[in-house]
DRENDREN-587097 format. One record per residue: residue number from 1; residue in three letters; x, z, y of N, C-alpha, C, O in turn. Coordinates in Angstrom, 1 decimal, decimal comma. Example, Ala and Ser with C-alpha at 12.3 -4.5 7.8 and 13.67 -1.06 7.14 Angstrom:
! residues 2
+-----+-----+--------+--------+--------+--------+--------+--------+--------+--------+--------+--------+--------+--------+
|   i |  aa |     nX |     nZ |     nY |    caX |    caZ |    caY |     cX |     cZ |     cY |     oX |     oZ |     oY |
+-----+-----+--------+--------+--------+--------+--------+--------+--------+--------+--------+--------+--------+--------+
|   1 | ala |   13,2 |    7,8 |   -5,7 |   12,3 |    7,8 |   -4,5 |   13,2 |    7,8 |   -3,3 |   14,2 |    8,5 |   -3,3 |
|   2 | ser |   12,8 |    7,1 |   -2,2 |   13,7 |    7,1 |   -1,1 |   12,9 |    7,9 |    0,0 |   13,4 |    8,0 |    1,1 |
+-----+-----+--------+--------+--------+--------+--------+--------+--------+--------+--------+--------+--------+--------+
END
This chain:
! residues 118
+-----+-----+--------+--------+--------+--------+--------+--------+--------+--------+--------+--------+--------+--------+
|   i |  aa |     nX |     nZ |     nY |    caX |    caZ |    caY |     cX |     cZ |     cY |     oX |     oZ |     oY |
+-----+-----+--------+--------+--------+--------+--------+--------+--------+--------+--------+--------+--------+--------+
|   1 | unk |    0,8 |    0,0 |   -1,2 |    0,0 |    0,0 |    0,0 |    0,9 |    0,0 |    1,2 |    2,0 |    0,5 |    1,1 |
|   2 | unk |    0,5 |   -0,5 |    2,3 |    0,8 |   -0,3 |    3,2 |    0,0 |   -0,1 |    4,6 |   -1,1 |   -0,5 |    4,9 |
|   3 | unk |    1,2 |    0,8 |    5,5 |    0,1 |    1,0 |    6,6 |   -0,7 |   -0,1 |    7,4 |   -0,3 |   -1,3 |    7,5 |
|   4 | unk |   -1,7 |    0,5 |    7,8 |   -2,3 |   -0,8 |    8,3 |   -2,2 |   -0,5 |   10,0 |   -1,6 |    0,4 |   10,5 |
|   5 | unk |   -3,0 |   -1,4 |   10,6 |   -3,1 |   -0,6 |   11,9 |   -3,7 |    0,1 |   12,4 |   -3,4 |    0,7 |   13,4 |
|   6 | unk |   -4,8 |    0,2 |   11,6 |   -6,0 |    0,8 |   11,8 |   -5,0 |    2,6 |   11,9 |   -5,0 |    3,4 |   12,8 |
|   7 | unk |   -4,1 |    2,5 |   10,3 |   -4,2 |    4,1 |   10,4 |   -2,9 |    4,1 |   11,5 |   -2,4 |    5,2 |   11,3 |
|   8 | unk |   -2,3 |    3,4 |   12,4 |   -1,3 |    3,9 |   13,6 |   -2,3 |    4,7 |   14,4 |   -1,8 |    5,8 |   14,7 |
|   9 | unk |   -3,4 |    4,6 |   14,8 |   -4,1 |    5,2 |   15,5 |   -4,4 |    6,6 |   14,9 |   -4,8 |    7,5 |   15,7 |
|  10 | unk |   -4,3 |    7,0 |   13,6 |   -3,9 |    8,5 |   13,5 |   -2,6 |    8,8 |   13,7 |   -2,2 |    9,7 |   12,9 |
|  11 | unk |   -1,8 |    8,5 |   14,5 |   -0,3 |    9,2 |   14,5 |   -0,6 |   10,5 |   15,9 |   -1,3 |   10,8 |   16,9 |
|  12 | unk |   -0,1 |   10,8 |   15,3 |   -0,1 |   12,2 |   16,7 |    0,7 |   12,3 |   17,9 |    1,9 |   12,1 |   18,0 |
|  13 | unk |   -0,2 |   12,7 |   18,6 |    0,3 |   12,3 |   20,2 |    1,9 |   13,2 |   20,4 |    1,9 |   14,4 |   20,1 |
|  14 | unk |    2,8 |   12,7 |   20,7 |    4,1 |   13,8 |   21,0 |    3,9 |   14,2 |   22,5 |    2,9 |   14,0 |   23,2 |
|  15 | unk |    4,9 |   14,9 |   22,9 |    4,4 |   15,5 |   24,5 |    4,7 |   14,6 |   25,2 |    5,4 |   13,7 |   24,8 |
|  16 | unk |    3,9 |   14,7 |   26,5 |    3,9 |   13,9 |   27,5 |    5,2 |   14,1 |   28,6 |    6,0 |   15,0 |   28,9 |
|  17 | unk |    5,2 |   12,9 |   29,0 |    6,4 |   12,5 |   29,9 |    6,2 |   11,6 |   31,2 |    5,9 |   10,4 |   31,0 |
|  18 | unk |    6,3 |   12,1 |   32,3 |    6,1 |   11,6 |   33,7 |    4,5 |   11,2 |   33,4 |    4,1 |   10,2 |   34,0 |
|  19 | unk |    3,6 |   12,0 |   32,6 |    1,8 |   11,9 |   32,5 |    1,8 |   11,2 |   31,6 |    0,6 |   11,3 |   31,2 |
|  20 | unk |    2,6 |   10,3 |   30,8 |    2,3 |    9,3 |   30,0 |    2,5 |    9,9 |   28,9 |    3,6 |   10,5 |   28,8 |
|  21 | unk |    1,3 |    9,9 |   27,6 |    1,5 |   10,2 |   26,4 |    2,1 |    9,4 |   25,6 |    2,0 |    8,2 |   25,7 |
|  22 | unk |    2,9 |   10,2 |   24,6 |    3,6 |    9,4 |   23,8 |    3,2 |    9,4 |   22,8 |    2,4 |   10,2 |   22,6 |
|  23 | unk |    3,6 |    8,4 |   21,3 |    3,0 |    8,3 |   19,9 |    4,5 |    8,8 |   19,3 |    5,6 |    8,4 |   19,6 |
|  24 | unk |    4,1 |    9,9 |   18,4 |    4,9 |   10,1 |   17,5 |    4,4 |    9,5 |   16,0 |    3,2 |    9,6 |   15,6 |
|  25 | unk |    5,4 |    9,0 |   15,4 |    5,5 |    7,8 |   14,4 |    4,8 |    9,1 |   13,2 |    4,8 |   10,2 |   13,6 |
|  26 | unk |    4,4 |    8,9 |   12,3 |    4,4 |    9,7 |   10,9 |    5,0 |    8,2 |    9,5 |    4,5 |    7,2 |    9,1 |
|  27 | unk |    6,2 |    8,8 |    9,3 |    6,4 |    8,1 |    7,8 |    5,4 |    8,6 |    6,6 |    5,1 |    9,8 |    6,4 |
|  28 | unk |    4,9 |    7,4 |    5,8 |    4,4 |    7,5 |    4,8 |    5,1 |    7,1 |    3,6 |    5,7 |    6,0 |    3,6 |
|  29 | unk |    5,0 |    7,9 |    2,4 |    5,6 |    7,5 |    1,1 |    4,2 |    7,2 |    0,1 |    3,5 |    8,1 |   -0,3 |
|  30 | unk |    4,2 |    6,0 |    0,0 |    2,5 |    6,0 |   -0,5 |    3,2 |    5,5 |   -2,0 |    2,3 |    4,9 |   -2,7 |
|  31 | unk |    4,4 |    5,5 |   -2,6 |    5,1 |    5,2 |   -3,8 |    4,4 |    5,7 |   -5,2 |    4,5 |    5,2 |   -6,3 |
|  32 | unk |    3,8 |    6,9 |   -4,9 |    3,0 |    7,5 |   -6,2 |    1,6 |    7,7 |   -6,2 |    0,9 |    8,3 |   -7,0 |
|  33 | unk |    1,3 |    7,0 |   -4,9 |   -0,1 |    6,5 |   -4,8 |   -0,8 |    5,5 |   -6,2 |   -0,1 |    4,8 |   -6,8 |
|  34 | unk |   -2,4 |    5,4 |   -6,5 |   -2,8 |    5,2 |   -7,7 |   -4,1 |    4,6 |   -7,5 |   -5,2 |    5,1 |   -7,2 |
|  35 | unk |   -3,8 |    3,3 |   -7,6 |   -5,2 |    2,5 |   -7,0 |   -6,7 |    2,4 |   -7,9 |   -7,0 |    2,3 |   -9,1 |
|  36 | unk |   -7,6 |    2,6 |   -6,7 |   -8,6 |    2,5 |   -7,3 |   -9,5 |    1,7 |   -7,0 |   -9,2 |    0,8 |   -6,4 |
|  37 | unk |  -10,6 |    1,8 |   -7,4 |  -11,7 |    0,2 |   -7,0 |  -13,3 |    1,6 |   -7,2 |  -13,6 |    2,3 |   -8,2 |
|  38 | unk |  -13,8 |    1,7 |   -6,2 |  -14,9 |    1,9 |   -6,7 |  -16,5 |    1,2 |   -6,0 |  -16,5 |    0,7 |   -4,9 |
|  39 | unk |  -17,6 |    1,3 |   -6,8 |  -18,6 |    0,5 |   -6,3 |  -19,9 |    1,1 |   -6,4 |  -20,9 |    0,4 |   -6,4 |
|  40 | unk |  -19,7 |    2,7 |   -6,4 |  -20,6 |    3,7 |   -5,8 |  -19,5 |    4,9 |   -5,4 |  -18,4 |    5,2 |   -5,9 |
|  41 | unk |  -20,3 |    5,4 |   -4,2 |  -19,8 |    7,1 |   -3,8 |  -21,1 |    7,7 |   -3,6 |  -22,2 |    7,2 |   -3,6 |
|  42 | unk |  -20,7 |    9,3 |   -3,3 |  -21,6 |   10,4 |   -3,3 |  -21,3 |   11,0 |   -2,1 |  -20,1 |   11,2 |   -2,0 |
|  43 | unk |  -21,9 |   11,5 |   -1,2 |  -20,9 |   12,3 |   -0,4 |  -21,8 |   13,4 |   -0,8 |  -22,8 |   13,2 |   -1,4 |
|  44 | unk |  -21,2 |   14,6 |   -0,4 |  -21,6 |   16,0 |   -0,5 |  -20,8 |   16,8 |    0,6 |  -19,8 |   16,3 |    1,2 |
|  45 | unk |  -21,3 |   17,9 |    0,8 |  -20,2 |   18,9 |    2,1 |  -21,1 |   20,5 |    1,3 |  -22,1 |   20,7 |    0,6 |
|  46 | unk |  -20,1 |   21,0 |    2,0 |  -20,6 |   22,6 |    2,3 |  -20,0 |   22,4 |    3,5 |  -19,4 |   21,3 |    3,7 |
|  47 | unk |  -20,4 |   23,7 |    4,7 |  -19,7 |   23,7 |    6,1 |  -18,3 |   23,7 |    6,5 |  -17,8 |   23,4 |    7,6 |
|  48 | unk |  -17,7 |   23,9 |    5,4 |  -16,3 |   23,8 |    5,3 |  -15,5 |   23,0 |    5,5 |  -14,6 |   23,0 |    6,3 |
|  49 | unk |  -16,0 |   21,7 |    4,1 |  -15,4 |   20,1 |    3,6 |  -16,6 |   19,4 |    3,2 |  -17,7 |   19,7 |    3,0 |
|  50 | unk |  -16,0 |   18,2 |    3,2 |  -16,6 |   17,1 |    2,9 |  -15,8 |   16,9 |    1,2 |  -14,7 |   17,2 |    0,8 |
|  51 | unk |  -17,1 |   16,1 |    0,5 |  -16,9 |   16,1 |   -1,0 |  -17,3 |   15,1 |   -0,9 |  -18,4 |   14,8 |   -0,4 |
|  52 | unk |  -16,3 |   13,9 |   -1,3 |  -17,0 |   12,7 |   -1,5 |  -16,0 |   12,2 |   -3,2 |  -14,8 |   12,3 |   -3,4 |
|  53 | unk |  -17,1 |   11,9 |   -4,0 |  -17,1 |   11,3 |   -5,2 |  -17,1 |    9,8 |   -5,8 |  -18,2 |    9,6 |   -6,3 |
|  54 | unk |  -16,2 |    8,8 |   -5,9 |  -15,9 |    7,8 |   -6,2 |  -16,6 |    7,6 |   -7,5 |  -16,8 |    8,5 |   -8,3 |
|  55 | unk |  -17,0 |    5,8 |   -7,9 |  -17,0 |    5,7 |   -9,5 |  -17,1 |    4,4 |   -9,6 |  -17,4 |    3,6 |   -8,7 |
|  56 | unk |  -16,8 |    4,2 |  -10,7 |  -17,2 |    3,0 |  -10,8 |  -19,0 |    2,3 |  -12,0 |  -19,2 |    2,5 |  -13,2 |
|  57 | unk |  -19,9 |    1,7 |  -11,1 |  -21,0 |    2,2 |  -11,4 |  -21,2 |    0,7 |  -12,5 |  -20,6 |   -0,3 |  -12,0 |
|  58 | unk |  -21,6 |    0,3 |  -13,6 |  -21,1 |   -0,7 |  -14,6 |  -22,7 |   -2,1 |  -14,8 |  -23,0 |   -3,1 |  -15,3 |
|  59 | unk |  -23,2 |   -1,0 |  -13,8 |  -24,8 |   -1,5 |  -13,8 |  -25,3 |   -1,2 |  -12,6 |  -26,0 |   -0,2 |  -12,3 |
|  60 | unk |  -24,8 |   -2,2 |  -11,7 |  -24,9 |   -1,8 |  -10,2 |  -26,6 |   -2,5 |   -9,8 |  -27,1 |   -2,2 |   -8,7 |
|  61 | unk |  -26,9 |   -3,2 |  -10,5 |  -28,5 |   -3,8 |  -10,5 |  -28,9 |   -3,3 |  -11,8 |  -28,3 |   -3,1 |  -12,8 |
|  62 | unk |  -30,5 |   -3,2 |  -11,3 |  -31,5 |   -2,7 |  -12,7 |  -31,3 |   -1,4 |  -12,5 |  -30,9 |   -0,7 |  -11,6 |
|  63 | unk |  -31,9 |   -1,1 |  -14,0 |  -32,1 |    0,3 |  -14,8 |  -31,5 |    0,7 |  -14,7 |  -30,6 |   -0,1 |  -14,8 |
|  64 | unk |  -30,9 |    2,0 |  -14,7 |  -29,0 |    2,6 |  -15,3 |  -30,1 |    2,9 |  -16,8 |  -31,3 |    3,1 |  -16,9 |
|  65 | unk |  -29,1 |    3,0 |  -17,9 |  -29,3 |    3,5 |  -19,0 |  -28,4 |    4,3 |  -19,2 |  -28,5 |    5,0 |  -20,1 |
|  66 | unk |  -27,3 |    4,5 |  -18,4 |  -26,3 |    5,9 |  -19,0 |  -25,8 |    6,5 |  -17,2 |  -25,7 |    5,8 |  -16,2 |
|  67 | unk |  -25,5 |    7,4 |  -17,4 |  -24,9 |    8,4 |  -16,1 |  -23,9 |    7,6 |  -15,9 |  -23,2 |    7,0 |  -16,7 |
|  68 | unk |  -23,7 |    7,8 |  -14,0 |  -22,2 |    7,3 |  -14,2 |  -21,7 |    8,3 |  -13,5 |  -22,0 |    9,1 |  -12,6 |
|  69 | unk |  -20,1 |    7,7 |  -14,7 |  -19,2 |    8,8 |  -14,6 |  -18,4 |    9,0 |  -13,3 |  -17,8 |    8,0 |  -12,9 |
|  70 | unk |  -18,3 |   10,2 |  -12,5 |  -17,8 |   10,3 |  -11,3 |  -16,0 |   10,5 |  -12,1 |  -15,6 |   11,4 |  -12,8 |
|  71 | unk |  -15,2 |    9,2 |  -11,6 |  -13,7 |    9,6 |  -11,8 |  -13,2 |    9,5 |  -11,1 |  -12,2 |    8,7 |  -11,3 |
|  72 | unk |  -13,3 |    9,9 |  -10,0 |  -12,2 |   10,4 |   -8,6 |  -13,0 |   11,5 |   -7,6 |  -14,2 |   11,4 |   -7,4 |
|  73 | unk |  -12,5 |   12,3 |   -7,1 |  -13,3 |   13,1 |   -6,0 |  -12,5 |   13,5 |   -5,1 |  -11,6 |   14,3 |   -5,4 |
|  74 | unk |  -12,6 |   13,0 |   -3,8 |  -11,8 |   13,3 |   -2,8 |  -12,4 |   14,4 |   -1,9 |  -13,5 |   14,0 |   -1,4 |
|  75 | unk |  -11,9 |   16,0 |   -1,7 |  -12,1 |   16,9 |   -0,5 |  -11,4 |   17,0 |    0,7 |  -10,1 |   17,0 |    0,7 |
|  76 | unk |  -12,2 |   16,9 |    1,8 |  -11,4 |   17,3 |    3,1 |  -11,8 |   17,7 |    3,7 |  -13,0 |   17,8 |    3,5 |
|  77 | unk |  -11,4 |   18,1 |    4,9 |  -12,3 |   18,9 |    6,1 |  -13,0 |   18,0 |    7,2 |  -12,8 |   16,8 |    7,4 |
|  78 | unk |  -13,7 |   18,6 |    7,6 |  -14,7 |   17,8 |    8,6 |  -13,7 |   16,8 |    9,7 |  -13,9 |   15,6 |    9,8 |
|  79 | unk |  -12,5 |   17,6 |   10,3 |  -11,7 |   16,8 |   11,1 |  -11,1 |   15,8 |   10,8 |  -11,1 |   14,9 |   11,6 |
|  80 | unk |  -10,4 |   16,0 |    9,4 |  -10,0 |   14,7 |    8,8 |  -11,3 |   13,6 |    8,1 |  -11,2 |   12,3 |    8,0 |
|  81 | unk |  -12,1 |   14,3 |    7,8 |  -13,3 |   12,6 |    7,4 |  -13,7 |   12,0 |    8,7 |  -14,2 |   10,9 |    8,8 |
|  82 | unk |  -13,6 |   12,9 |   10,2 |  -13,9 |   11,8 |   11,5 |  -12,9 |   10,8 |   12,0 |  -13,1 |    9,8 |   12,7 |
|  83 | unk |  -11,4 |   11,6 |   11,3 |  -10,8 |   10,5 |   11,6 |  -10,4 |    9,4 |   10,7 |   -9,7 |    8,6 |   11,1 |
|  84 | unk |  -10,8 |    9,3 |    9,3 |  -11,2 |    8,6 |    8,6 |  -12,1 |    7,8 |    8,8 |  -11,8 |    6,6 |    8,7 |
|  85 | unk |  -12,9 |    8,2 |    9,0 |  -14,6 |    7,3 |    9,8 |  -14,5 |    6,6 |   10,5 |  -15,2 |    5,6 |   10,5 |
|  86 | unk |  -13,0 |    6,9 |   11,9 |  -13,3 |    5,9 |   13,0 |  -12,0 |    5,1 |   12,7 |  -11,8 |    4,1 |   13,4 |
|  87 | unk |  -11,2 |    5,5 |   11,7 |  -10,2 |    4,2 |   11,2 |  -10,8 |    3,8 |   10,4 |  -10,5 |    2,6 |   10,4 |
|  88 | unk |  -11,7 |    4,0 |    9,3 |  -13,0 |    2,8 |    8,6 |  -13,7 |    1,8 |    9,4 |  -14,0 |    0,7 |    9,0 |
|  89 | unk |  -14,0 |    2,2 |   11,0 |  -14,9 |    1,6 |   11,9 |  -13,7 |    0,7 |   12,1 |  -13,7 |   -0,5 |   11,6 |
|  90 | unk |  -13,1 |    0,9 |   12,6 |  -12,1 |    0,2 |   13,3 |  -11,4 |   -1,1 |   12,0 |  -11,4 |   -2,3 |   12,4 |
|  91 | unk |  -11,1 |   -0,8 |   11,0 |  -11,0 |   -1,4 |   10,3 |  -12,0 |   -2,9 |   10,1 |  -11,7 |   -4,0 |   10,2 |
|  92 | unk |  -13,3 |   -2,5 |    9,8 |  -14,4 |   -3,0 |    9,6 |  -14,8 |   -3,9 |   10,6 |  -15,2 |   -5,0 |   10,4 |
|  93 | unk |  -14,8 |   -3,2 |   11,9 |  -15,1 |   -4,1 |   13,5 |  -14,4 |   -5,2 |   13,3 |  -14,9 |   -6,3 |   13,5 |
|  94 | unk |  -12,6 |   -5,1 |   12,7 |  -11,3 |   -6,0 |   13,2 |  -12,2 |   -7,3 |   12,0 |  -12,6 |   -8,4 |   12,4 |
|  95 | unk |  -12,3 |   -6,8 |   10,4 |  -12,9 |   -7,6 |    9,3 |  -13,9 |   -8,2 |    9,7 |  -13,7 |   -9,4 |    9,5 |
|  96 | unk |  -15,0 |   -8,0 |   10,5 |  -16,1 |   -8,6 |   10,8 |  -16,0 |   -9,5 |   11,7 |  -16,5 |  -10,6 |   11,6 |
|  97 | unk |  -15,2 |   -9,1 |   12,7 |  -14,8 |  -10,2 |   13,6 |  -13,7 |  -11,8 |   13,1 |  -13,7 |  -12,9 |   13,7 |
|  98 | unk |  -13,3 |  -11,4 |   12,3 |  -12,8 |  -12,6 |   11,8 |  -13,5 |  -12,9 |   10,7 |  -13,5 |  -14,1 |   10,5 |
|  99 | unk |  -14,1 |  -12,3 |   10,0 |  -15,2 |  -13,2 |    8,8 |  -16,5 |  -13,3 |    8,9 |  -17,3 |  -13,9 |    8,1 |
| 100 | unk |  -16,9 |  -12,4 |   10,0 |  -18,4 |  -12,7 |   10,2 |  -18,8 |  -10,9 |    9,7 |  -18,1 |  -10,1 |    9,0 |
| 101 | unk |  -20,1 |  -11,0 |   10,4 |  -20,8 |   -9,3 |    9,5 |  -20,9 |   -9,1 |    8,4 |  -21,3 |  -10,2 |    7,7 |
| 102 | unk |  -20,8 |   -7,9 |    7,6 |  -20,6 |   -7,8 |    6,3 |  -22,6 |   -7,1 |    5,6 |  -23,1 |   -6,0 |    5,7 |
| 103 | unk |  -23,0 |   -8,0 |    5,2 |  -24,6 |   -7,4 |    4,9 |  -24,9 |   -6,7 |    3,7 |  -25,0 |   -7,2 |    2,6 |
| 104 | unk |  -25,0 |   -5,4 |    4,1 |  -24,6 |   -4,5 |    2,9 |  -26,4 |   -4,9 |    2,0 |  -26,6 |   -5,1 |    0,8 |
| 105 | unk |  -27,3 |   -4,7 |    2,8 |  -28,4 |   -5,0 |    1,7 |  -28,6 |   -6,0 |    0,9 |  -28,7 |   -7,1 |    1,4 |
| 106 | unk |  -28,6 |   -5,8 |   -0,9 |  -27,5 |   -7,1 |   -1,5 |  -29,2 |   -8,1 |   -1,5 |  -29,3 |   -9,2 |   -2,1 |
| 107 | unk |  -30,3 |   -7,7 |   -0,9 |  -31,6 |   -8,7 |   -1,3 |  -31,6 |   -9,6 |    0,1 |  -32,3 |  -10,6 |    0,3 |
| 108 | unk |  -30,7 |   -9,2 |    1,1 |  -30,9 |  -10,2 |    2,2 |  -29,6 |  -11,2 |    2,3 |  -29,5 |  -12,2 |    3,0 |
| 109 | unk |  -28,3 |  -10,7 |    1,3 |  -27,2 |  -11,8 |    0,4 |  -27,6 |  -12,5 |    0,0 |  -27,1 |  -13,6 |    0,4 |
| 110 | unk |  -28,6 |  -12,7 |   -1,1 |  -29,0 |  -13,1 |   -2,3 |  -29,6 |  -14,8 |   -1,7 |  -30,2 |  -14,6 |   -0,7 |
| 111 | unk |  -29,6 |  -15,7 |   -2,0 |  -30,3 |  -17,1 |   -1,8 |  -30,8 |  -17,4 |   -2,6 |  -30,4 |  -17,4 |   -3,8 |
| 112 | unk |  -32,1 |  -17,8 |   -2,0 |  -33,5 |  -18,3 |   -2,4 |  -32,9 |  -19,4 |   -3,7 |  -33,4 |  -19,0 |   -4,7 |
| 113 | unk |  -32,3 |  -20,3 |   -3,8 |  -31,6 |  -20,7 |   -4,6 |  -31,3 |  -20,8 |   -5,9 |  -31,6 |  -21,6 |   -6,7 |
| 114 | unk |  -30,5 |  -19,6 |   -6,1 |  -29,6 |  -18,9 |   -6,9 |  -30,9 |  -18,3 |   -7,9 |  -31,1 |  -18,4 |   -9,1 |
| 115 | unk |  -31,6 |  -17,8 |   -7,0 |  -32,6 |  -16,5 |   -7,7 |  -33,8 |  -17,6 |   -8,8 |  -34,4 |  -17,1 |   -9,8 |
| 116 | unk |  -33,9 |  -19,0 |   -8,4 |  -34,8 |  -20,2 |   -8,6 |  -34,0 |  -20,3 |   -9,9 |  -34,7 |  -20,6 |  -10,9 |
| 117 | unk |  -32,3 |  -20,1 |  -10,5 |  -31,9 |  -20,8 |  -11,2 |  -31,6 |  -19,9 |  -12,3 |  -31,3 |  -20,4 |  -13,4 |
| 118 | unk |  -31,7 |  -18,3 |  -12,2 |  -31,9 |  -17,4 |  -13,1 |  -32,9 |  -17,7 |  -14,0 |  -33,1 |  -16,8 |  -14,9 |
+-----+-----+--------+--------+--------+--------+--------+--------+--------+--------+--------+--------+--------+--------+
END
């Protein structure tokens, strides 16, 4: 993985100089990092943290006939999922703008079409 730009905008501000703030860099070692793909989440919180639960769902249309298995669960605190949130936005604004809006409701994807040849 690598950084993107999105996450430069988490680096932390270093002290200021003649008023002007500065960016202090943060190195990342993302070397033992462990990729994943998922195509449902859960969020959950108590006041504390945020619980969000990854999976991969095997029957993403229809019926489910079996549970799906939650295999990743990420906890953090409220401060770090906002700044997560607005480097997802930011990410997503930059994606959309070069490929067009992303339409998450998959019945207004779907073409009249396609559905004729099922």
């Amino acid at each position: 993985m690598t950084e993107t730009s999105a996450s430069k905008d988490l680096e932390t501000p270093a002290p200021a100089t003649n008023n002007q703030p500065q960016r202090q860099e943060i190195r990342i070692d993302d070397s033992k990092a462990v990729p994943l793909y998922a195509n449902f989440c859960r969020v959950t919180g108590t006041p504390e943290e945020l619980i969000i639960d990854f999976a991969l769902n095997p029957q993403p249309f229809g019926t489910l006939t079996e549970p799906i298995a939650i295999t990743q669960r990420m906890v953090t605190n409220y401060y770090t999922a906002k700044r997560m949130l607005h480097a997802l936005q930011l990410t997503i604004q930059r994606h959309e703008a070069t490929f067009g809006v992303l339409e998450i409701d998959v019945q207004k994807r779907v073409h009249p079409a396609a559905m004729r040849q099922g």
